[in-house]
TORKOL-4160 file (C-alpha; in steps of 0.2 Angstrom, whole numbers, padded with zeros to 4 digits, m for minus):
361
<pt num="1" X="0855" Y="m0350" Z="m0747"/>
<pt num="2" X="0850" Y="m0331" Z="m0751"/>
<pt num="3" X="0835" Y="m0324" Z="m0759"/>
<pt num="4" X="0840" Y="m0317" Z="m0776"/>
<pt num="5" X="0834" Y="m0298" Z="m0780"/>
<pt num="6" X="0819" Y="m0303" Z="m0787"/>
<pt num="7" X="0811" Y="m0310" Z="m0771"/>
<pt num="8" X="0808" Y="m0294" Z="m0769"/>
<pt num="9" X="0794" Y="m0285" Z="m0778"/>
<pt num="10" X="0800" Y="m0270" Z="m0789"/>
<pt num="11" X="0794" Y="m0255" Z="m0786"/>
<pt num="12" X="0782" Y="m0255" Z="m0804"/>
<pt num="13" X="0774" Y="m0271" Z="m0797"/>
<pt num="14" X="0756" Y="m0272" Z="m0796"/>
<pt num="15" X="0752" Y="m0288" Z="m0786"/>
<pt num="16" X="0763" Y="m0286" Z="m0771"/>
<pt num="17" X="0766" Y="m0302" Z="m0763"/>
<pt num="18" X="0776" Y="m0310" Z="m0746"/>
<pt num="19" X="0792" Y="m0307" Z="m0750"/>
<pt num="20" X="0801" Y="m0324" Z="m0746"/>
<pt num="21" X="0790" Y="m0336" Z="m0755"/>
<pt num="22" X="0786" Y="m0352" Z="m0749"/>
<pt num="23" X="0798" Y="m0363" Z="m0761"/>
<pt num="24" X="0812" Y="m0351" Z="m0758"/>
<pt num="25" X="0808" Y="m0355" Z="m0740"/>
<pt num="26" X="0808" Y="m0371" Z="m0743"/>
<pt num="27" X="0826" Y="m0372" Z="m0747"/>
<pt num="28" X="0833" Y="m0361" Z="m0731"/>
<pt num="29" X="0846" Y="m0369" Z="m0723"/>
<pt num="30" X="0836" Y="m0380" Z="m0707"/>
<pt num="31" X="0820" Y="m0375" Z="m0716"/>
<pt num="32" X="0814" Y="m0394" Z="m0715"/>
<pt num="33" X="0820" Y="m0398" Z="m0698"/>
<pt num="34" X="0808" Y="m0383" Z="m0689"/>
<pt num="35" X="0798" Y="m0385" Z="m0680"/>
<pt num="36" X="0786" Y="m0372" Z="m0680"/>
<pt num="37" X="0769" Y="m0374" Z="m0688"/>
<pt num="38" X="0765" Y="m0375" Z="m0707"/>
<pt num="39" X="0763" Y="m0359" Z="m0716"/>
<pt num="40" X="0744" Y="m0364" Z="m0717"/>
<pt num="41" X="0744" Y="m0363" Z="m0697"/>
<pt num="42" X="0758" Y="m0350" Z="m0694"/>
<pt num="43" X="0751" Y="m0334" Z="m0687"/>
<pt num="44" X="0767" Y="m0325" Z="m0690"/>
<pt num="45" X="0768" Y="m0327" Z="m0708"/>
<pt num="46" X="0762" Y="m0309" Z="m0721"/>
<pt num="47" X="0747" Y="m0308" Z="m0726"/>
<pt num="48" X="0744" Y="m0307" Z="m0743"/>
<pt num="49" X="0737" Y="m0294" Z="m0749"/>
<pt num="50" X="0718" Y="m0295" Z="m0755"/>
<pt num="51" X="0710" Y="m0288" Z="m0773"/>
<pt num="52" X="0703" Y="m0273" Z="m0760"/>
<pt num="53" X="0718" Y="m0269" Z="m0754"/>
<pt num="54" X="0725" Y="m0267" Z="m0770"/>
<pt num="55" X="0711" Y="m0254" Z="m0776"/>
<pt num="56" X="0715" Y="m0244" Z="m0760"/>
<pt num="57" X="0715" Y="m0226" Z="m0765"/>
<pt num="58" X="0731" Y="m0218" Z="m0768"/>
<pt num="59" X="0740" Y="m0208" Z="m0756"/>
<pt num="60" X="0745" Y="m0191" Z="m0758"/>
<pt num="61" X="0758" Y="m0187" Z="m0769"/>
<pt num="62" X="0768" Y="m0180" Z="m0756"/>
<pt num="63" X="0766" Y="m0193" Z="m0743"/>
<pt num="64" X="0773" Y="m0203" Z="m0756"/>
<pt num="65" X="0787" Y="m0193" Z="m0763"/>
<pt num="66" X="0796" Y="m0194" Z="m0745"/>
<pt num="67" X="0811" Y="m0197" Z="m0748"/>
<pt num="68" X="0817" Y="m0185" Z="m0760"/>
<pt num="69" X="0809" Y="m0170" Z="m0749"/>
<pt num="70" X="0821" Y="m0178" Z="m0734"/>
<pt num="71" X="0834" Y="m0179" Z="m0746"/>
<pt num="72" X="0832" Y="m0162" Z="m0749"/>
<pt num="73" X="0829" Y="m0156" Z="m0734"/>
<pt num="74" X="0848" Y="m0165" Z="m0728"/>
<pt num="75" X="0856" Y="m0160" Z="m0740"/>
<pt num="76" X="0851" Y="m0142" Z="m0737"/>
<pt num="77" X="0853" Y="m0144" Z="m0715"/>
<pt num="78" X="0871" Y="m0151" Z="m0721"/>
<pt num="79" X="0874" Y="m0131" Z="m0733"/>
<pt num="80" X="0870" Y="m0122" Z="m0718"/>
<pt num="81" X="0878" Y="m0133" Z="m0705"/>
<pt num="82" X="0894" Y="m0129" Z="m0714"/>
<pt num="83" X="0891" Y="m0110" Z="m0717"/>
<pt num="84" X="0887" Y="m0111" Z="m0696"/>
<pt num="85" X="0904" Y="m0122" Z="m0692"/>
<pt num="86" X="0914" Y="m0108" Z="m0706"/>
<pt num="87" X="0906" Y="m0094" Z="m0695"/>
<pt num="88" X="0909" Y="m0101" Z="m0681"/>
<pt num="89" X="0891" Y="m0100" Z="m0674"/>
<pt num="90" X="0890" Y="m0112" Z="m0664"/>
<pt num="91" X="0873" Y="m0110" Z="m0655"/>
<pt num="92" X="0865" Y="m0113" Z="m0676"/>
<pt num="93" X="0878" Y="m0129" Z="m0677"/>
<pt num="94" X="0871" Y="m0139" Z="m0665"/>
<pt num="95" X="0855" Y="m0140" Z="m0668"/>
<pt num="96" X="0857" Y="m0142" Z="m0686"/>
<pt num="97" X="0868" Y="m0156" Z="m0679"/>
<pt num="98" X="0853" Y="m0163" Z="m0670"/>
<pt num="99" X="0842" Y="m0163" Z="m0685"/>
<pt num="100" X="0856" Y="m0169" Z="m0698"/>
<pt num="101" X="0856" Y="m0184" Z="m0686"/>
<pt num="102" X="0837" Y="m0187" Z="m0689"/>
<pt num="103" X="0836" Y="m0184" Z="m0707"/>
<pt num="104" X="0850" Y="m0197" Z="m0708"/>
<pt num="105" X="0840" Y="m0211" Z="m0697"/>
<pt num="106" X="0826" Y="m0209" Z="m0710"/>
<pt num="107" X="0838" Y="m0211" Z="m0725"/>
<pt num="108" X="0843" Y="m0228" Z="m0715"/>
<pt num="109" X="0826" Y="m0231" Z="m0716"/>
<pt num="110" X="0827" Y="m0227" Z="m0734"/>
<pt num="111" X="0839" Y="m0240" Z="m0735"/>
<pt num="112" X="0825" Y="m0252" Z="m0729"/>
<pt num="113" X="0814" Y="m0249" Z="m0741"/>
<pt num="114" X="0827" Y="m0251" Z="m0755"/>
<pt num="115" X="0829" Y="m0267" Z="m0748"/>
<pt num="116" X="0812" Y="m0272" Z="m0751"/>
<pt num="117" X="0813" Y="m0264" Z="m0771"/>
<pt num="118" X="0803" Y="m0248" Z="m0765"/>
<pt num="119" X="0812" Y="m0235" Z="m0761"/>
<pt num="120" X="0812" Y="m0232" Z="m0784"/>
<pt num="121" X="0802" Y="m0238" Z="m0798"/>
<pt num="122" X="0818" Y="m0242" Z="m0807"/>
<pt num="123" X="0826" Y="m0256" Z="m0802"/>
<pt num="124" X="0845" Y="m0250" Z="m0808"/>
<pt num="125" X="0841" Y="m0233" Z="m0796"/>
<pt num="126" X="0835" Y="m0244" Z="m0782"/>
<pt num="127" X="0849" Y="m0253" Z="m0782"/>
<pt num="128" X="0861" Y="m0239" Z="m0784"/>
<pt num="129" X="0852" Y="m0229" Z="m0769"/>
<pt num="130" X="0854" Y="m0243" Z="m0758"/>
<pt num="131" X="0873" Y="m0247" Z="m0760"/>
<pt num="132" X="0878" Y="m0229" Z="m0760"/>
<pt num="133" X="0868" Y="m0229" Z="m0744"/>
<pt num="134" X="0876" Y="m0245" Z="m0739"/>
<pt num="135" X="0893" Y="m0239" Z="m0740"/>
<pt num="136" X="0891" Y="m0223" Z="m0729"/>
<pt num="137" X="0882" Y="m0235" Z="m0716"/>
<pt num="138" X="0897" Y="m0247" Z="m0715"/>
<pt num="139" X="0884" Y="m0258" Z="m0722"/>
<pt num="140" X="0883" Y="m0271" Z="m0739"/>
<pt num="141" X="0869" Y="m0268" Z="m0746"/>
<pt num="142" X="0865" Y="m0285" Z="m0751"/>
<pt num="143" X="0868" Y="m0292" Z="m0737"/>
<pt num="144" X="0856" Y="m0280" Z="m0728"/>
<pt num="145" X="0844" Y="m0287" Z="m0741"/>
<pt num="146" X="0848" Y="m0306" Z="m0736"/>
<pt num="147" X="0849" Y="m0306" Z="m0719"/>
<pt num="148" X="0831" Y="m0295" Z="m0718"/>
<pt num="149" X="0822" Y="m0306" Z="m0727"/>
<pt num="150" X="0826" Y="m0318" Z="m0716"/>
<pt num="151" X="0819" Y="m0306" Z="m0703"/>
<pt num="152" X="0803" Y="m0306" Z="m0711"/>
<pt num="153" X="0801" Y="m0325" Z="m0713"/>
<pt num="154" X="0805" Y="m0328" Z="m0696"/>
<pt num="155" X="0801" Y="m0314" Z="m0688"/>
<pt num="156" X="0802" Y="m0316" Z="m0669"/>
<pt num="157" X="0809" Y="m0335" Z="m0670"/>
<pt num="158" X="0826" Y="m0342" Z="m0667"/>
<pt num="159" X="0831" Y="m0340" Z="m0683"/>
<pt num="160" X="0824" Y="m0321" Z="m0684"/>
<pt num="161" X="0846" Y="m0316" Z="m0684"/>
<pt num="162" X="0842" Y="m0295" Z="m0684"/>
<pt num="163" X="0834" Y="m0299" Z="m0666"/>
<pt num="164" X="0849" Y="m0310" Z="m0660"/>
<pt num="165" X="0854" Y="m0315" Z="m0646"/>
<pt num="166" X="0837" Y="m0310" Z="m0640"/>
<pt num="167" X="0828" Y="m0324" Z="m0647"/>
<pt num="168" X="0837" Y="m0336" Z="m0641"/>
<pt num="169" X="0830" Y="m0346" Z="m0626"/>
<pt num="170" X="0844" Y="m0349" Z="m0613"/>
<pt num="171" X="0856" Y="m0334" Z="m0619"/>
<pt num="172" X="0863" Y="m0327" Z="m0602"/>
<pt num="173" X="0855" Y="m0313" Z="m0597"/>
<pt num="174" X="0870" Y="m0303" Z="m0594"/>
<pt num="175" X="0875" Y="m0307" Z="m0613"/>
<pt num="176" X="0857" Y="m0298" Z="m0620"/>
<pt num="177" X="0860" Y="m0284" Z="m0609"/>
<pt num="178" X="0877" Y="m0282" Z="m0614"/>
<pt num="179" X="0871" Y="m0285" Z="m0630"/>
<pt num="180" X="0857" Y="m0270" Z="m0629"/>
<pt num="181" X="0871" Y="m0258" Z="m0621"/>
<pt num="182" X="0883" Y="m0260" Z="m0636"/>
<pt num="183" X="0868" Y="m0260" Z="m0650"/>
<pt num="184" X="0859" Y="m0244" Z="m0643"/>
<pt num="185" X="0872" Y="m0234" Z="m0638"/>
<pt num="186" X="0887" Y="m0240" Z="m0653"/>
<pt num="187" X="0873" Y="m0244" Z="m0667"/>
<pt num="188" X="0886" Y="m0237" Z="m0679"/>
<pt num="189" X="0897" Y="m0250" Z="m0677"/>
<pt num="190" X="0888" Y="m0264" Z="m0668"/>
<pt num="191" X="0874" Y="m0265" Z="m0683"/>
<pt num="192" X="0888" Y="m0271" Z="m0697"/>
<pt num="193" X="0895" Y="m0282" Z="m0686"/>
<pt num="194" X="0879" Y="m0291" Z="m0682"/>
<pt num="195" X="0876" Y="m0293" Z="m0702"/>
<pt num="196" X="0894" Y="m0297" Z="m0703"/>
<pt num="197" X="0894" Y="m0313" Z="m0690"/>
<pt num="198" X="0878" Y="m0318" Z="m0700"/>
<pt num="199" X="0887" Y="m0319" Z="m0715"/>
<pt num="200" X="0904" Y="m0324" Z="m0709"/>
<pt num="201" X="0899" Y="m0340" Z="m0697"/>
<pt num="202" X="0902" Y="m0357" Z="m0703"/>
<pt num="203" X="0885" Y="m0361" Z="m0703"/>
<pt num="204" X="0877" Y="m0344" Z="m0713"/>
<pt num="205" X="0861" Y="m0346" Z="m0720"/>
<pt num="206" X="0868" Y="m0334" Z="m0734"/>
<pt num="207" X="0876" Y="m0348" Z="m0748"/>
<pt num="208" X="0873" Y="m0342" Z="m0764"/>
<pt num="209" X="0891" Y="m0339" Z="m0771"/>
<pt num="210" X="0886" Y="m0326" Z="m0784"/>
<pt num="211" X="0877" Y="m0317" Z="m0772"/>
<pt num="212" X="0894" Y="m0319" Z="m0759"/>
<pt num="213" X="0904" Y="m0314" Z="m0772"/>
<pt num="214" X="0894" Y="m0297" Z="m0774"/>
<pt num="215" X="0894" Y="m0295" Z="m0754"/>
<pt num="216" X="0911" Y="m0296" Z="m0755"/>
<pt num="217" X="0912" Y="m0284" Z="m0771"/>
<pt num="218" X="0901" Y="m0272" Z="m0759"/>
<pt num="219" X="0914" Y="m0273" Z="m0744"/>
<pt num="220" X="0928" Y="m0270" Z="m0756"/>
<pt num="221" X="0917" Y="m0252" Z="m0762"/>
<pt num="222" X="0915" Y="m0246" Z="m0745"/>
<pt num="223" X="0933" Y="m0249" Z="m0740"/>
<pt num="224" X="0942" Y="m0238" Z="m0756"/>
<pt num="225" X="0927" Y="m0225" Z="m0753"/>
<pt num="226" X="0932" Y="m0225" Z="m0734"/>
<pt num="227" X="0952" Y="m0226" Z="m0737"/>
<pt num="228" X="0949" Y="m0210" Z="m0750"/>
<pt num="229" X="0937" Y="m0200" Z="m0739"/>
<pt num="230" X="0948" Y="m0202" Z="m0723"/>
<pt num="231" X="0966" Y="m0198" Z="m0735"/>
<pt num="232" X="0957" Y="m0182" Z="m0740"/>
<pt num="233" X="0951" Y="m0174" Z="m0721"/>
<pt num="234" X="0968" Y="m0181" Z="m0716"/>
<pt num="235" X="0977" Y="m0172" Z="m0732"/>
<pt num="236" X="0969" Y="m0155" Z="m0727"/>
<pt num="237" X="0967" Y="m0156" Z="m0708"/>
<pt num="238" X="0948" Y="m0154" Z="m0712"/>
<pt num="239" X="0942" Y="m0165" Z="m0695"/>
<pt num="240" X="0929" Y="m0153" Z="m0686"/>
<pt num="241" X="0919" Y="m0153" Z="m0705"/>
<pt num="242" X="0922" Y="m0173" Z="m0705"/>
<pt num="243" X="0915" Y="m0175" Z="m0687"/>
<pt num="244" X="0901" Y="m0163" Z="m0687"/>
<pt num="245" X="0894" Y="m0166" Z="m0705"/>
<pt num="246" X="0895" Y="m0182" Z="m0704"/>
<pt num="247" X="0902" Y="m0191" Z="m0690"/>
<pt num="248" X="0890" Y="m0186" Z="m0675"/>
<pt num="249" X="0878" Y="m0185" Z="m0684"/>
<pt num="250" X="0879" Y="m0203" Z="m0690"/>
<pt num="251" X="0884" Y="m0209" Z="m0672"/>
<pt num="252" X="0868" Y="m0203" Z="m0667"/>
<pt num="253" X="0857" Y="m0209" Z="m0682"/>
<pt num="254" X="0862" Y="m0226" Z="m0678"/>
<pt num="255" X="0856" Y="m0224" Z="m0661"/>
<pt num="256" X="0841" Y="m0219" Z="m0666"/>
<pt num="257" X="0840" Y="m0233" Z="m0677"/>
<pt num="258" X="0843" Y="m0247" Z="m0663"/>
<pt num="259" X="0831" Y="m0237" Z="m0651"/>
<pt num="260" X="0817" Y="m0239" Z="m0665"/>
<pt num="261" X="0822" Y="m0256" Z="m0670"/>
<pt num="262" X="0821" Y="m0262" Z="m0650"/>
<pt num="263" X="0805" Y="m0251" Z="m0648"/>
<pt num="264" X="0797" Y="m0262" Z="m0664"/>
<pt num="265" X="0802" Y="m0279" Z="m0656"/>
<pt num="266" X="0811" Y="m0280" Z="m0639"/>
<pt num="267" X="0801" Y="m0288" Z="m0626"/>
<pt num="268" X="0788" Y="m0294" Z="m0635"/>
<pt num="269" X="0784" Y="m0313" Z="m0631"/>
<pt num="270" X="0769" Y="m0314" Z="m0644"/>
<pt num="271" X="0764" Y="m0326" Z="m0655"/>
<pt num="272" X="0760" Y="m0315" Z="m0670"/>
<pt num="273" X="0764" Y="m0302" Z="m0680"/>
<pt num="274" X="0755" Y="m0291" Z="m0668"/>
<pt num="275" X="0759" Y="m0298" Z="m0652"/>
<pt num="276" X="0778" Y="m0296" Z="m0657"/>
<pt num="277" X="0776" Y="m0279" Z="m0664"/>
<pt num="278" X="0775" Y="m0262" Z="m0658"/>
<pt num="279" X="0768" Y="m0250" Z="m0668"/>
<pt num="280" X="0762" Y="m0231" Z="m0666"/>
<pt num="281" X="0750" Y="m0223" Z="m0675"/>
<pt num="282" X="0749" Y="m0204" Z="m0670"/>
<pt num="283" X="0734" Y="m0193" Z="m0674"/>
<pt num="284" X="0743" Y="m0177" Z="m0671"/>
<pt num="285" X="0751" Y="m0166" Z="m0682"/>
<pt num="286" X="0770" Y="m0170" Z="m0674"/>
<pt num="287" X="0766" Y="m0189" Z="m0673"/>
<pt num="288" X="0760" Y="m0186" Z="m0696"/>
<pt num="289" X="0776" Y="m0176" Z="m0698"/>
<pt num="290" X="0789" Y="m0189" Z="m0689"/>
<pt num="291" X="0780" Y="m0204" Z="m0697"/>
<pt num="292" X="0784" Y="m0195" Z="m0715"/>
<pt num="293" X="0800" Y="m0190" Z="m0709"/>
<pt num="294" X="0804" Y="m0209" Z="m0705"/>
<pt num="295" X="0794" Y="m0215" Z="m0722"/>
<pt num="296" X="0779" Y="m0222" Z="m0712"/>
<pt num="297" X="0789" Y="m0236" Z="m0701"/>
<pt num="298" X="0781" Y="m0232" Z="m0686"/>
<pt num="299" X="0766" Y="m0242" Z="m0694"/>
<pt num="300" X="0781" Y="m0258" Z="m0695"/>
<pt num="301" X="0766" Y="m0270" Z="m0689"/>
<pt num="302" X="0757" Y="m0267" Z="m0707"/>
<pt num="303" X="0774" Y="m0269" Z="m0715"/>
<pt num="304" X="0778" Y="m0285" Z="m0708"/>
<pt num="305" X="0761" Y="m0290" Z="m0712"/>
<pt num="306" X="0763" Y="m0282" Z="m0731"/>
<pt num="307" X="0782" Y="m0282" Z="m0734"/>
<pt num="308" X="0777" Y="m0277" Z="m0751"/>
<pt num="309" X="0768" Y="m0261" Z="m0750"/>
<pt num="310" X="0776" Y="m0246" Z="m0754"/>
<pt num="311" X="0778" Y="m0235" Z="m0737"/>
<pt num="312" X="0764" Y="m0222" Z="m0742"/>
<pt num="313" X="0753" Y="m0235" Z="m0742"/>
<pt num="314" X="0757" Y="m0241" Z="m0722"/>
<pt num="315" X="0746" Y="m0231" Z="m0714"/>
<pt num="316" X="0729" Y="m0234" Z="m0724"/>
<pt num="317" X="0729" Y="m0251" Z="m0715"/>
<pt num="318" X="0733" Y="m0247" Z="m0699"/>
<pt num="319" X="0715" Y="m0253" Z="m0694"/>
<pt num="320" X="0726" Y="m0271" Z="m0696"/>
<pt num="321" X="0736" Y="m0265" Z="m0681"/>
<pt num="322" X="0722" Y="m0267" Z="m0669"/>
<pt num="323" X="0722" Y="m0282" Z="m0657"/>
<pt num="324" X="0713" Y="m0299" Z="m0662"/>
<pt num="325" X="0722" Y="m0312" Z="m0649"/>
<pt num="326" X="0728" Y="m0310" Z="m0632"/>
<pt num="327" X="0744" Y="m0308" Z="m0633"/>
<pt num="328" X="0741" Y="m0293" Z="m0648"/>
<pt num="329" X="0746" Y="m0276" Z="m0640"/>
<pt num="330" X="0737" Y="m0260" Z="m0647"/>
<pt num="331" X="0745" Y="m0247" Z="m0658"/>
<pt num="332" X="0754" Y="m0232" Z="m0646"/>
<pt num="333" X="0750" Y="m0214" Z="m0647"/>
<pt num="334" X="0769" Y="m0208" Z="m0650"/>
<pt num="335" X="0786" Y="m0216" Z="m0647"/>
<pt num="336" X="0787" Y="m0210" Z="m0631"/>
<pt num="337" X="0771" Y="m0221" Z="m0627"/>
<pt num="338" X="0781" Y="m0234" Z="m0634"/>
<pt num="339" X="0798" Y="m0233" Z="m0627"/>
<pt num="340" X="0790" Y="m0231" Z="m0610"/>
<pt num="341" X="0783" Y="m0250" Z="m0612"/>
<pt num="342" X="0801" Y="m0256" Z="m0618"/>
<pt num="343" X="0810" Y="m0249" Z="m0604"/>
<pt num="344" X="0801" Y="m0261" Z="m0592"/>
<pt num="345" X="0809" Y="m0275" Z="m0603"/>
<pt num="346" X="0828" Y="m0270" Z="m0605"/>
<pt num="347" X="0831" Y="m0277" Z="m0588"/>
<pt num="348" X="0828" Y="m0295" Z="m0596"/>
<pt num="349" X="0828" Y="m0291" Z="m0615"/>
<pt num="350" X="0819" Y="m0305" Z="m0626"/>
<pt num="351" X="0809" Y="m0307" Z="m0642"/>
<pt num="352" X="0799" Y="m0320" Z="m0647"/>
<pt num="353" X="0784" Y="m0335" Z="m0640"/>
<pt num="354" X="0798" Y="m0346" Z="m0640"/>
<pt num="355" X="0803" Y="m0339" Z="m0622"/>
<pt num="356" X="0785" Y="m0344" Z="m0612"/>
<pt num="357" X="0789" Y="m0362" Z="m0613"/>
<pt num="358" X="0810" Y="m0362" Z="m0612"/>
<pt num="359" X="0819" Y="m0367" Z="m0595"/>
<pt num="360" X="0825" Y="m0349" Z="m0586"/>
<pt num="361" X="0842" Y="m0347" Z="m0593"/>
């Protein structure tokens, strides 16, 4: 089964809540067979937000009006990348390459938050952002949506399949290295197909026909759009626009995305939202200005604890991200703080508590 859209709060909602809620839990495929700990008990579920949280003062209007300022700002890097490449300049290209590429990894992350419903306070235009997002990621939409709520409600377990084959006890190691290689340096490509073998398997948590149906609907977009962009650099010979507007750049943004997505999760064993989490809160002015530029994920502990808050709202809670157990790790200073403790765990990559008790595979 699938979540429908309106598991997810819309962005005009007032009472944010956990996402998957516990009857549609209920009826996720193996939901009654696991054995993990009721929701009562279970450390990794959200936490619902509180009457005190929801009084929180607001933040500033620019913090949250992100996304339309990267918007801009990309669409502004791609105007004078192509005055550079029609000059020929190529010493003003590259750069502008470099920074297309991460003003693109934070529209993916845009994408996220339209999976949530927040990225607009009207639905239609959420839902518009994230397919026309989707179809220049390679990537359904809905079924981005599906699988990550999934993510959410079981994050760092077996059945967590955006951190797959990782959370697997007894996965070869050789296979989650290989695994690694192929997400972090072909994320482009690697990323659909690991959304694609959730939804194609035989046994995919993702039933609902309607909600196929529009997957499918999705895939279909993205392929006409693909077969009429590619028939038009073909039809004019127009390959070194293709490749540097948009084609390295993209390469590179999805890289950016799997480096972030490993240095939130990747070998983390804990038993919590904490203890499975990496997240950075940064006091300086560079570490303020990439957390905006990448709508505030780096505080990604208080969004899985508060899958509903809107991304402005992140860093007002990061006193949530402090330790309380032993297996909780503090927030890092900056993502090179972070990606330091990840590289000592790519040698033998896995996620999840699941791994202190399994048999060495």
């Amino acid at each position: 089964m699938a979540f429908p859209a309106e598991t997810v709060p819309a962005g005009r909602n007032k009472k944010f809540g956990v996402h998957v809620r516990d009857r549609a839990r209920a009826h996720l495929p193996l939901a009654r067979k696991s054995n993990r700990r009721p929701n009562h008990l279970n450390a990794m579920n959200p936490t619902p937000l509180t009457e005190s949280l929801l009084e929180s003062s607001q933040p500033h209007w620019v913090s949250r009006a992100a996304f339309p300022v990267l918007v801009a700002i990309f669409f502004l890097n791609q105007v004078a990348l192509a005055a550079a490449l029609y000059l020929q300049i190529v010493w003003v290209a590259v750069p502008l390459i470099l920074i297309a590429s991460h003003l693109m990894h934070g529209i993916l992350i845009g994408f996220h938050e339209a999976s949530h419903g927040l990225l607009r306070k009207s639905r239609r235009l959420n839902e518009i952002d994230g397919v026309i997002i989707g179809v220049f990621s390679l990537m359904s939409f809905s079924l981005y949506r599906a699988a990550h709520q999934l993510h959410h409600a079981y994050l760092a377990t077996e059945r967590d399949i955006e951190l797959w084959p990782f959370v697997i006890p007894g996965t070869p190691r050789r296979l989650r290295i290989l695994a690694a290689i192929l997400e972090l340096a072909l994320g482009f490509f690697y990323t659909p197909y690991l959304f694609l073998r959730t939804f194609l398997r035989n046994d995919s948590p993702i039933r609902n026909k309607k909600l196929r149906r529009r997957i499918w609907a999705e895939i279909a977009l993205a392929a006409v759009v693909w077969i009429c962009i590619l028939t038009a650099v073909i039809w004019w010979n127009e390959w070194k626009y293709f490749l540097c507007l948009y084609l390295v750049p993209a390469l590179l943004a999805a890289s950016m995305q799997s480096w972030r997505k490993y240095i939130e999760h990747v070998g983390l064993t804990g038993s919590t939202v904490n203890g499975s989490t990496r997240s950075i809160v940064s006091e300086g002015l560079l570490g303020r200005l990439v957390a905006f530029t990448l709508l505030h994920e780096p505080y990604h502990g208080v969004h899985h604890q508060h899958a509903g808050l809107p991304h402005a709202e992140l860093p007002q809670h990061a006193s949530e991200l402090e330790p309380k157990n032993l297996d909780e790790i503090s927030p890092f200073p900056s993502y090179r703080h972070a990606l330091a403790h990840l590289l000592r765990s790519l040698a033998d990559p896995r996620v999840g508590a699941q791994w202190r008790t399994a048999a060495p595979p």
